[in-house]
C-alpha positions in Angstrom: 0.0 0.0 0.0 1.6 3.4 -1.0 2.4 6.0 1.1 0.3 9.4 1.4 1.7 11.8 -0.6 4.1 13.9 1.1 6.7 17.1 0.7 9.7 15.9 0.7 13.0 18.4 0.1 15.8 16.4 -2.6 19.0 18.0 -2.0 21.5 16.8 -4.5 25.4 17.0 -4.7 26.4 17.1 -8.5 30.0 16.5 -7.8 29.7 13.2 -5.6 32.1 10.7 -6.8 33.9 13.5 -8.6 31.3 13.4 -10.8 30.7 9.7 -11.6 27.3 9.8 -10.1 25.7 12.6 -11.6 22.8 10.3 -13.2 21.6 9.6 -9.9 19.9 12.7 -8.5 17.3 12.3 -11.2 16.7 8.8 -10.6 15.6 9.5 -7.2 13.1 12.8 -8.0 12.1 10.1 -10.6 11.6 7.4 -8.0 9.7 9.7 -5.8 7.5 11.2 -7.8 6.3 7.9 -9.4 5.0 7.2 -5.6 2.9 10.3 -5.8 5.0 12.5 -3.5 5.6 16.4 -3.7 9.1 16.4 -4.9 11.2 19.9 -4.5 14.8 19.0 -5.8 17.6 21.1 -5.4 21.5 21.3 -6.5 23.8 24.4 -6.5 27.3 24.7 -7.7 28.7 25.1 -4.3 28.0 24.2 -0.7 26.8 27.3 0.3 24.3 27.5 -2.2 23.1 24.2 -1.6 22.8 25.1 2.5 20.9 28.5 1.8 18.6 26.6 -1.1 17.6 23.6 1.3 17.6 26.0 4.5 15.1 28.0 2.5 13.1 24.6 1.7 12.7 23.3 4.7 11.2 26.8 6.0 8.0 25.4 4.6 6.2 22.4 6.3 8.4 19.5 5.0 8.2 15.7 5.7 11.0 14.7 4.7 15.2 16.3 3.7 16.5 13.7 1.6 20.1 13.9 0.4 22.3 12.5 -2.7 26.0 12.3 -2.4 28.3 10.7 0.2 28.9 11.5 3.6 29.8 15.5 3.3 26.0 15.4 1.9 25.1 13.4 5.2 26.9 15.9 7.1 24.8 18.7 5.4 21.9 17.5 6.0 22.5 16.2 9.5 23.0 20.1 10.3 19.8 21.3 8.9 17.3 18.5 10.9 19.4 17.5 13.7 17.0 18.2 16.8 13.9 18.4 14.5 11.1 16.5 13.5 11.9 16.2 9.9 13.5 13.0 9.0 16.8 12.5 7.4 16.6 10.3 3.7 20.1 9.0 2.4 20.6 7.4 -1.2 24.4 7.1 -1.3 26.1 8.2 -4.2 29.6 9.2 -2.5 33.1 7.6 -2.4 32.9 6.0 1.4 29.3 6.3 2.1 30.4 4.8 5.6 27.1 6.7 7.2 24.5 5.0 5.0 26.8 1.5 5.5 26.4 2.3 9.4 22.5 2.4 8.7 22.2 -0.6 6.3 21.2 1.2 3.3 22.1 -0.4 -0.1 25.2 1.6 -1.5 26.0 -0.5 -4.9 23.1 0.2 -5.9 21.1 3.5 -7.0 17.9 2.2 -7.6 18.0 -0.2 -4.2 18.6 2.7 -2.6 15.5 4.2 -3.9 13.1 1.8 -3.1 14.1 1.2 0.3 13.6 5.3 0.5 10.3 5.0 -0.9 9.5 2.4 1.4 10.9 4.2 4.6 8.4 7.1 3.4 5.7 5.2 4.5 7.0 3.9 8.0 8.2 5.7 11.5 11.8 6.9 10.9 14.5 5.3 13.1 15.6 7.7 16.2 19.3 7.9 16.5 22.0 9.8 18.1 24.0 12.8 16.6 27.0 14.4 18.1 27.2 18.6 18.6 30.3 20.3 18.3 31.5 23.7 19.8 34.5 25.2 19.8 34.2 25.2 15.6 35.7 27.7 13.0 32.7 29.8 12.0 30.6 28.8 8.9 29.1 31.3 7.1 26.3 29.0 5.4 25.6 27.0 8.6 25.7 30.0 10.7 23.1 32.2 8.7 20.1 30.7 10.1 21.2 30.3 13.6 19.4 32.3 16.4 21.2 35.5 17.3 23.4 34.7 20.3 23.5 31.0 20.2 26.6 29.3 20.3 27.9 28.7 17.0 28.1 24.6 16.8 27.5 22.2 14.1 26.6 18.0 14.4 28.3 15.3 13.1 26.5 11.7 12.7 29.7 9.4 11.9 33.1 10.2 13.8 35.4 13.1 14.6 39.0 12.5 13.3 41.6 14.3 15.6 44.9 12.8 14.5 46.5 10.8 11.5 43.6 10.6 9.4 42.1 14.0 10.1 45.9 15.3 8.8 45.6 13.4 5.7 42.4 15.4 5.2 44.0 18.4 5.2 46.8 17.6 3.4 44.3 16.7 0.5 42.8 19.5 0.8 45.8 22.1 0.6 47.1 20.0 -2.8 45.9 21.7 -6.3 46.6 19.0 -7.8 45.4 15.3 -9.2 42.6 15.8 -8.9 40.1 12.8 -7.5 40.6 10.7 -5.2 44.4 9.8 -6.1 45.0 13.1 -4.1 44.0 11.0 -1.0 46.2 8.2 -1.8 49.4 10.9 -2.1 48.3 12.9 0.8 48.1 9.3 2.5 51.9 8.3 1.7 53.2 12.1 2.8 51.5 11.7 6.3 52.5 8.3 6.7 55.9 9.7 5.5 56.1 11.8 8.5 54.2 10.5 11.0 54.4 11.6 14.3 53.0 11.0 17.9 50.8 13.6 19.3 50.3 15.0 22.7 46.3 15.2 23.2 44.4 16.7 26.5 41.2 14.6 26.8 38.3 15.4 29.1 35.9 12.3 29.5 32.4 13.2 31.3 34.9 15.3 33.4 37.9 12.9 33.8 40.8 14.9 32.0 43.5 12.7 30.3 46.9 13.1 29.1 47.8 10.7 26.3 50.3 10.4 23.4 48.8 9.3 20.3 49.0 9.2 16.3 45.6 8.4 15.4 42.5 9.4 17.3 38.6 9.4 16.3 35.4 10.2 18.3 33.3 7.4 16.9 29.2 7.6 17.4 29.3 5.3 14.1 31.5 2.4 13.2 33.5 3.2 9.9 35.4 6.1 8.5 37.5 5.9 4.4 34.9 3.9 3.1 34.6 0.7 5.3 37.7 1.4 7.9 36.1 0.2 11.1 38.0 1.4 13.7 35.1 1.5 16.6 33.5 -1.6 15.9 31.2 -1.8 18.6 29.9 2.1 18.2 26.5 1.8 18.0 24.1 4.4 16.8 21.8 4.4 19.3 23.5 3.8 22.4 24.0 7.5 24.1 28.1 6.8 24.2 30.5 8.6 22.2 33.5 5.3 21.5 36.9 7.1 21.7 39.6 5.1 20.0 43.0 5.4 21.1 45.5 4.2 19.3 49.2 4.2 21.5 52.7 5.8 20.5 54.2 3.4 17.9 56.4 3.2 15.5 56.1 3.9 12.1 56.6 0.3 10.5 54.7 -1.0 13.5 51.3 1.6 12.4 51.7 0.6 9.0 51.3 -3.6 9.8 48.5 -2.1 11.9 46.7 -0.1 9.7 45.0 -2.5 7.3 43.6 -4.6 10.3 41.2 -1.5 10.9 39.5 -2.7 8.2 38.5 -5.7 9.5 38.1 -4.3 12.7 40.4 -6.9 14.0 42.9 -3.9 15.7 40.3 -3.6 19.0 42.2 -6.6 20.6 45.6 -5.1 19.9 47.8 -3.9 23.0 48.0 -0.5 21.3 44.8 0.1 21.0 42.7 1.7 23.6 38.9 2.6 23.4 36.9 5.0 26.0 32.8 5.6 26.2 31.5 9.4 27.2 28.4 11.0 26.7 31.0 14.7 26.5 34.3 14.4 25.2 36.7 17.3 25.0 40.0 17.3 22.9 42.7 19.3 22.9 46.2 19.4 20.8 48.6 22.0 19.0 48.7 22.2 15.7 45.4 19.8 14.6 42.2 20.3 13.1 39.3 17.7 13.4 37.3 16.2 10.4 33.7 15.3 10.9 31.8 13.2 8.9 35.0 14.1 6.1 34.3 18.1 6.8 36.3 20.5 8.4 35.2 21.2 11.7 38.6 23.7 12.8 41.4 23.6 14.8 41.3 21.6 18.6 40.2 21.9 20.9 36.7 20.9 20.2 33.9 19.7 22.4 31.5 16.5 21.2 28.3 15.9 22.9 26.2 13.2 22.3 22.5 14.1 22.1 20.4 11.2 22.4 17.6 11.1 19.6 18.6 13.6 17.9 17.9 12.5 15.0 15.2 11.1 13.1 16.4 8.7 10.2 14.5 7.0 7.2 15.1 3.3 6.8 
């Protein structure tokens, strides 16, 4: 039995896969519209644009944001709905897509993707956690629509990188040049080139901590780089924030241990150390932290988990 019609808000990123997915933002205002719903699909040539396009959507009663793209779309629209009613819609069409992995949505397929979406339409979304940020470099786009005096902040769903991955992410991002996602690989090789320990300050519900670290995530979902699970037993759902830890090493030693994150087999490892918190604060010179694959600004930053804050269709 179909759904009753409803407004629902497409917000589509025409550059995910650096392109290679272009066909599928049509596919899903295709898909929607063939149930019957109120389809109002929108696309920008940057991400400010898109923000101020879907900001001014979703001003109108709206029952569902759905987004196209990978996890910086996720990102987007997890800061437009987080601690609303409106649901969150994901058809993946990124390079990791590790949120919509975290969630169980198809992401080899467009047109799974699309059905299960149509199908959540007509079902209570699922209630999950999201993570809220302060401390963060301003954001013009996000920070248009926030009430005057508020604290600027902005929510991530997946995990907050603080340490070797988050500096291959900004590596990448300073380099002009390849372009795609063999910049990642080279940015890869030139951190692991140089790696280096870390001295972070971590407050835990209140417990500070001094600890010496290369890599270092705030995990409220499993996976980061497209299927690298380093919390594997983060759950969605459960009110914790899983802090993963991973001890001074050296470099041939990080490299034998990177590829087990993968598997997730590295949570049994000696040098690998995982907290829970409901608030985490982290602090070190001369880092910034990535959410969700999104710059978030320099540390120290402050994560707190907020329990359902999120609505989710699945």
């Amino acid at each position: 039995m179909a759904s009753p019609a409803q407004r629902v808000v497409v917000a589509i990123n025409p550059n995910a896969s650096f392109g290679g997915t272009r066909h599928v933002g049509p596919v899903v205002v295709a898909a929607l519209r063939a149930a019957g719903h109120d389809v109002v699909p929108l696309s920008a040539p940057d991400y400010a644009g898109l923000v101020r396009v879907t900001r001014q959507a979703l001003a109108e009663p709206t029952d569902a944001l759905v987004v196209v793209g990978g996890d910086g779309m996720v990102n987007l629209g997890v800061n437009l709905v987080a601690g609303t009613d409106v649901p969150l819609g994901i058809v993946p069409a990124g390079t990791g897509n590790d949120f919509a992995t975290g969630l169980g949505l198809p992401t080899g397929d467009p047109e799974d993707a699309c059905r299960m979406l149509v199908a959540a339409l007509g079902r209570p979304p699922r209630v999950i956690d999201a993570a809220r940020v302060t401390g963060v470099q301003p954001d013009p786009a996000l920070d248009d629509g926030r009430p005057e005096g508020e604290e600027p902040h902005r929510w991530f769903a997946g995990v907050l990188s603080a340490g070797f991955d988050a500096a291959v992410n900004e590596r990448a991002n300073r380099m002009r040049r390849p372009r795609g996602a063999s910049r990642y690989v080279l940015a890869l090789a030139a951190e692991l080139a140089t790696l280096r320990t870390r001295s972070y300050e971590l407050e835990l519900d209140g417990e500070v901590l001094h600890v010496d670290s290369p890599l270092l995530s705030v995990a409220n979902n499993t996976t980061i780089g497209g299927g690298m699970r380093i919390a594997p037993d983060a759950r969605l759902d459960d009110g914790l924030l899983d802090v993963f830890i991973v001890k001074p090493v050296s470099r041939i030693r990080f490299v034998r241990l990177f590829p087990k994150v993968f598997s997730g087999t590295h949570s049994t490892l000696p040098v690998v150390e995982f907290r829970r918190a409901r608030v985490v604060r982290v602090a070190a010179e001369g880092i910034a932290g990535y959410a969700d694959g999104e710059r978030f600004g320099a540390l120290p930053l402050t994560v707190e988990l907020v329990p359902g804050a999120l609505n989710v269709l699945v």
